[in-house]
C-alpha positions in Angstrom: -16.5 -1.5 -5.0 -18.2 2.2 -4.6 -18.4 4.8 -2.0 -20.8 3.0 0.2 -18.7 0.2 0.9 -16.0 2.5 1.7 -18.3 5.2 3.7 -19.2 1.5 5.7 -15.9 0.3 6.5 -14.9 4.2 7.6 -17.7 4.2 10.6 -16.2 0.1 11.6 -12.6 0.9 12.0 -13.0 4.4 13.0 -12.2 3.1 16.4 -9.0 1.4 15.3 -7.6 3.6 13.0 -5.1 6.4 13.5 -6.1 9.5 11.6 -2.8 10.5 9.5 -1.5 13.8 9.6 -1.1 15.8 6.2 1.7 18.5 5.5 3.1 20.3 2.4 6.4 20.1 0.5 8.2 22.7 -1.6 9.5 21.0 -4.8 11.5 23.6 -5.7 9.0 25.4 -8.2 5.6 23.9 -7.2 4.1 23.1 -4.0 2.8 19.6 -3.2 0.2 18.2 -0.7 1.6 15.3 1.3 -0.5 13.0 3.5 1.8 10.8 6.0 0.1 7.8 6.1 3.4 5.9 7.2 2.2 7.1 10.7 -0.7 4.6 11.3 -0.2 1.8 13.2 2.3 -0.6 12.2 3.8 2.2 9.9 1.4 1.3 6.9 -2.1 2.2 5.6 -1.9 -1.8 5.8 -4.0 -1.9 9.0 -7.6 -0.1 7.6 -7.8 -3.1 5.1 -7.1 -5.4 8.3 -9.5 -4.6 10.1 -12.4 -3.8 7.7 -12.1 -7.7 7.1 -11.9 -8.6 10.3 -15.2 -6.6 11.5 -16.9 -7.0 8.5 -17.8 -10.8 8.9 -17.4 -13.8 11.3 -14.3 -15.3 12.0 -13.8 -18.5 11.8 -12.1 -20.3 14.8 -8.8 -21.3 13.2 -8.5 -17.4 12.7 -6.7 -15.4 10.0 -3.8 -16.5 7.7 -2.4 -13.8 5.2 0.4 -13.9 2.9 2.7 -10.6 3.3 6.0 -8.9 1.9 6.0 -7.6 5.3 3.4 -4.3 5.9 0.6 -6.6 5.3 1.4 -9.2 7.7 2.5 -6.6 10.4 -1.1 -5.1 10.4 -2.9 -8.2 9.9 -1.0 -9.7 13.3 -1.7 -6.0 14.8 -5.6 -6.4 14.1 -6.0 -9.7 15.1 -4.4 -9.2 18.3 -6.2 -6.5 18.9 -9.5 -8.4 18.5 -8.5 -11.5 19.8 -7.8 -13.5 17.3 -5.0 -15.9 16.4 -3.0 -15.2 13.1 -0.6 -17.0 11.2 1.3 -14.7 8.6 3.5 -16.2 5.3 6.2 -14.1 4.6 9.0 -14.5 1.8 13.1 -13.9 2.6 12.9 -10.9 0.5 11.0 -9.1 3.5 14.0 -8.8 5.6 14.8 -8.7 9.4 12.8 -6.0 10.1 9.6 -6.9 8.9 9.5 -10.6 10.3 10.7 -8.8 13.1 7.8 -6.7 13.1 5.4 -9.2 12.3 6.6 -11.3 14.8 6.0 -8.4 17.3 2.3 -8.1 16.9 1.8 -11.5 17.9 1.0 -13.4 15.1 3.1 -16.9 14.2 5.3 -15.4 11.5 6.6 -18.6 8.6 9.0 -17.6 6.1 8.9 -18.9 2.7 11.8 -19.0 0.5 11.4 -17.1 -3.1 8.9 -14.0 -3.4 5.4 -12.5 -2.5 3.6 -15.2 -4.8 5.6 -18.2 -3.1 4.3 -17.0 0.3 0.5 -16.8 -1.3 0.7 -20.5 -2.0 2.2 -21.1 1.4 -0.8 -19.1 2.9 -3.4 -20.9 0.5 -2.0 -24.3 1.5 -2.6 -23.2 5.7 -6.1 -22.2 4.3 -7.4 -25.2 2.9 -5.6 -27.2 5.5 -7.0 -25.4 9.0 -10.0 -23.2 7.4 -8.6 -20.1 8.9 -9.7 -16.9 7.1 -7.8 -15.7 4.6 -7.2 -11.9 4.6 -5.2 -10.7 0.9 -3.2 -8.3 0.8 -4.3 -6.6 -2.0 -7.6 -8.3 -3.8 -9.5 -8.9 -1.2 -13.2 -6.5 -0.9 -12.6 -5.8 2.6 -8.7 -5.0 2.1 -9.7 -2.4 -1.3 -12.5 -1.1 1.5 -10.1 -0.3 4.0 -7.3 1.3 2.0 -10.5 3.4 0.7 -11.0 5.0 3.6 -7.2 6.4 3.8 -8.8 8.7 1.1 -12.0 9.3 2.4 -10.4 10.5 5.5 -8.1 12.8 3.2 -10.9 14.8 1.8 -12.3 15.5 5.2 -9.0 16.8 6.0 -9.6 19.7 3.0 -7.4 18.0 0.2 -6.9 20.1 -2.2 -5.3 18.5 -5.8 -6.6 17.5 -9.3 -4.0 15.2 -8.9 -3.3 12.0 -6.8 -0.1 10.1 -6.8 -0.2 6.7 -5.0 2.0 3.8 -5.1 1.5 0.4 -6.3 2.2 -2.8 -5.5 -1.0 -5.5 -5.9 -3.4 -2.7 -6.4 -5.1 -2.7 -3.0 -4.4 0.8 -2.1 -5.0 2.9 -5.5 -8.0 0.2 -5.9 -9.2 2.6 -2.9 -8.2 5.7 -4.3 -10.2 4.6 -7.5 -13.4 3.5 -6.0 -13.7 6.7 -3.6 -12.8 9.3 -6.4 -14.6 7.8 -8.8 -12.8 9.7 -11.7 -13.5 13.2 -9.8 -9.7 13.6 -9.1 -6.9 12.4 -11.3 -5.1 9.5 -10.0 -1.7 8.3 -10.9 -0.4 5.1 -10.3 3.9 4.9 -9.7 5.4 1.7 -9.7 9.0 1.1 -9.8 10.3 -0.1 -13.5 11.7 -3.2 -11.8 8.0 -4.3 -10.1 5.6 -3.1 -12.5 2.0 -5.4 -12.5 -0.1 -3.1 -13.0 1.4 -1.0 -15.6 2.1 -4.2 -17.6 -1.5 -5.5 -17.0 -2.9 -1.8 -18.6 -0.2 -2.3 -21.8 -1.4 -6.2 -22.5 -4.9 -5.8 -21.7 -5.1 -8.4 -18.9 -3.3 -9.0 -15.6 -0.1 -10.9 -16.5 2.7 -12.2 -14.4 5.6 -9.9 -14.3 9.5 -10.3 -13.0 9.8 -8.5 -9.4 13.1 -6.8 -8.2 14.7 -3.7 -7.3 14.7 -1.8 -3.3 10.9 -1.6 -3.0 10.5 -5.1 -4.2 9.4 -6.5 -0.5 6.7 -4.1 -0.3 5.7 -3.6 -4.4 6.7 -7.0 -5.2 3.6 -8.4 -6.6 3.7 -10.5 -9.8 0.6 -10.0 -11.1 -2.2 -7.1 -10.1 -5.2 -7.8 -8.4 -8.6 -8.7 -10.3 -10.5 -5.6 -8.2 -7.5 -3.3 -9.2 -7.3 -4.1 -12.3 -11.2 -3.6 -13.1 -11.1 -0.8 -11.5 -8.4 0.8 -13.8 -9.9 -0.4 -16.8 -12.6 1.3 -16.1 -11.2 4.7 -14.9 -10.6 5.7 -18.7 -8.5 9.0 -18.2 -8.7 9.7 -14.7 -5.9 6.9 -14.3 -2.7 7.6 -15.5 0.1 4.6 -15.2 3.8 5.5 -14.8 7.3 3.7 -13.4 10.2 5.2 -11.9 13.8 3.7 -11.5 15.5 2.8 -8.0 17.8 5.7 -8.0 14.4 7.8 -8.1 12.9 6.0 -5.4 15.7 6.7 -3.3 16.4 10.0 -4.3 12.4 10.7 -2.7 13.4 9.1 -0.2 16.4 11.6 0.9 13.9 14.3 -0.1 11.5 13.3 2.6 14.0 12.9 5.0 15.6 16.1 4.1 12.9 18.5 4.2 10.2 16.9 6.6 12.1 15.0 8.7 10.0 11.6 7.6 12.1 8.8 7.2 10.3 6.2 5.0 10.8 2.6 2.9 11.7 2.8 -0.5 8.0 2.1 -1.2 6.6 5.2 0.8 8.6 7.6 -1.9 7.7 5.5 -4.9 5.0 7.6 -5.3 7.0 11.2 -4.9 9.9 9.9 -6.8 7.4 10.2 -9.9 7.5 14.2 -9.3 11.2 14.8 -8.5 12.4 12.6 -11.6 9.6 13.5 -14.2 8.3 10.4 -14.9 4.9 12.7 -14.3 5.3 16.6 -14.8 2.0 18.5 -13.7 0.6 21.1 -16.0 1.1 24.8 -15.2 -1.7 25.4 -12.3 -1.9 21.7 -11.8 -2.9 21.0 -8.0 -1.0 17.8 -6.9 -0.9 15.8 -4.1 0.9 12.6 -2.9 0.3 9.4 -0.5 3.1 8.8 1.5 2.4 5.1 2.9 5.4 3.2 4.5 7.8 3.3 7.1 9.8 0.0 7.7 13.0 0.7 6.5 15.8 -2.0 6.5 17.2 -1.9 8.6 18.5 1.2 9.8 16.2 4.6 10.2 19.1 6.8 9.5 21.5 5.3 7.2 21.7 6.5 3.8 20.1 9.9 4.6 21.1 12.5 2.9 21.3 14.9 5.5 
């Protein structure tokens, strides 16, 4: 995965694709550069990775089946719908109302799966083999990493200006992006919440290993194990990569924060990635320029509850 790929898949969904406003937040002390990627289409980045995959290559005429812990499945229904194709989505119980009830929206025939992210992979694998639909993953897929890519291609165009990059992580699709465009020319860190931690397990054993998923961004960051293309990717990113975890009360607290002083009200897993500045699980260094993705908004299940303010 390279800039190539990614500078390809910009120009095919360039038609499809919402361009996602940046702002700035005061942090009390230092001033951070926010891009609102919870404002594309379906509320997730999820949708550039959908259709990347879906124009990059035939489809087959059983169409698409995906596995999803909700944003995924969302934007792969929205895609497919929008290019006429029929989608089936597997989705575990940990996704909630609100996310099968989104998924359900876009048109696509939404199954749920009892357990986690990994039972609804099998589920989706099973469909595969059994109809030869194409399989789009969530996270380790070329197309998917391609997609999420061009969230950060877009972001330089708009003038981003950090040393720093703070993105969430879940299966690794999105900061598998953010490593392949950079290309170690931009720090990037990677948050994951202490209770859903793949990648940040994978880096301290050496390989990908399974880990134990829970916690309030678990339907969204919920992956047991990272992604093969994440995971190669941040092996090789030496120290341009830097790994860290944050607790719930964190995630929540960024959260508030974003409701509080921009009036976006996100998923726990949009402000995993902020809730690594306003806890100091990273701290910048004096001068640091830093900057943060900001990259769900399905809440569950109500948009205002539990705001702060």
């Amino acid at each position: 995965m390279d800039r190539t790929r990614i500078e390809a898949a910009r120009a095919r969904i360039a038609d499809h694709a919402r361009v996602t406003p940046v702002t700035r937040l005061d942090l009390g002390g230092f001033d951070v550069e926010v891009k609102l990627e919870q404002l594309q289409h379906t509320g997730s980045f999820k949708v550039r990775g959908a259709f990347e995959t879906l124009l990059s290559g035939p489809v087959p005429a059983a169409g698409i089946v995906a596995a999803s812990g909700g944003n995924h499945g969302a934007a792969v229904g929205y895609a497919a719908a929008a290019l006429g194709h029929p989608a089936h989505v597997f989705v575990p119980e940990v996704a909630g109302p609100a996310k099968i009830a989104l998924i359900e929206r876009s048109g696509a025939a939404c199954h749920v799966v009892p357990g986690l992210y990994a039972d609804a992979l099998d589920a989706a694998r099973a469909h595969e083999a059994e109809t030869g639909a194409m399989q789009i993953h969530a996270y380790d897929g070329p197309g998917t990493v391609a997609g999420q890519g061009t969230c950060f291609a877009e972001w330089e165009e708009q003038g981003l200006d950090a040393d720093t990059v703070l993105v969430a992580v879940g299966g690794g699709g999105l900061i598998a992006g953010a490593l392949a465009w950079f290309g170690g020319r931009r720090r990037v860190v990677a948050v994951e919440p202490e209770t859903a931690c793949a990648l940040n397990a994978a880096l301290a054993a050496g390989a990908p290993v399974d880990v134990a998923v829970s916690g309030i961004a678990a339907n969204a960051l919920g992956a047991r194990r990272i992604g093969s293309i994440c995971f190669d990717l941040a092996r090789g990113a030496g120290a341009g990569l830097v790994s860290v975890t944050v607790p719930d009360a964190a995630i929540a607290d960024a959260r508030d924060l974003l409701w509080r002083e921009a009036r976006q009200w996100v998923e726990p897993a949009g402000a995993c990635a902020l809730a690594a500045l306003i806890s100091g699980a990273y701290s910048p260094a004096p001068g640091e320029r830093v900057a943060v993705l900001v990259c769900g908004a399905n809440p569950e299940p109500d948009p205002v509850a539990g705001a702060s303010a």
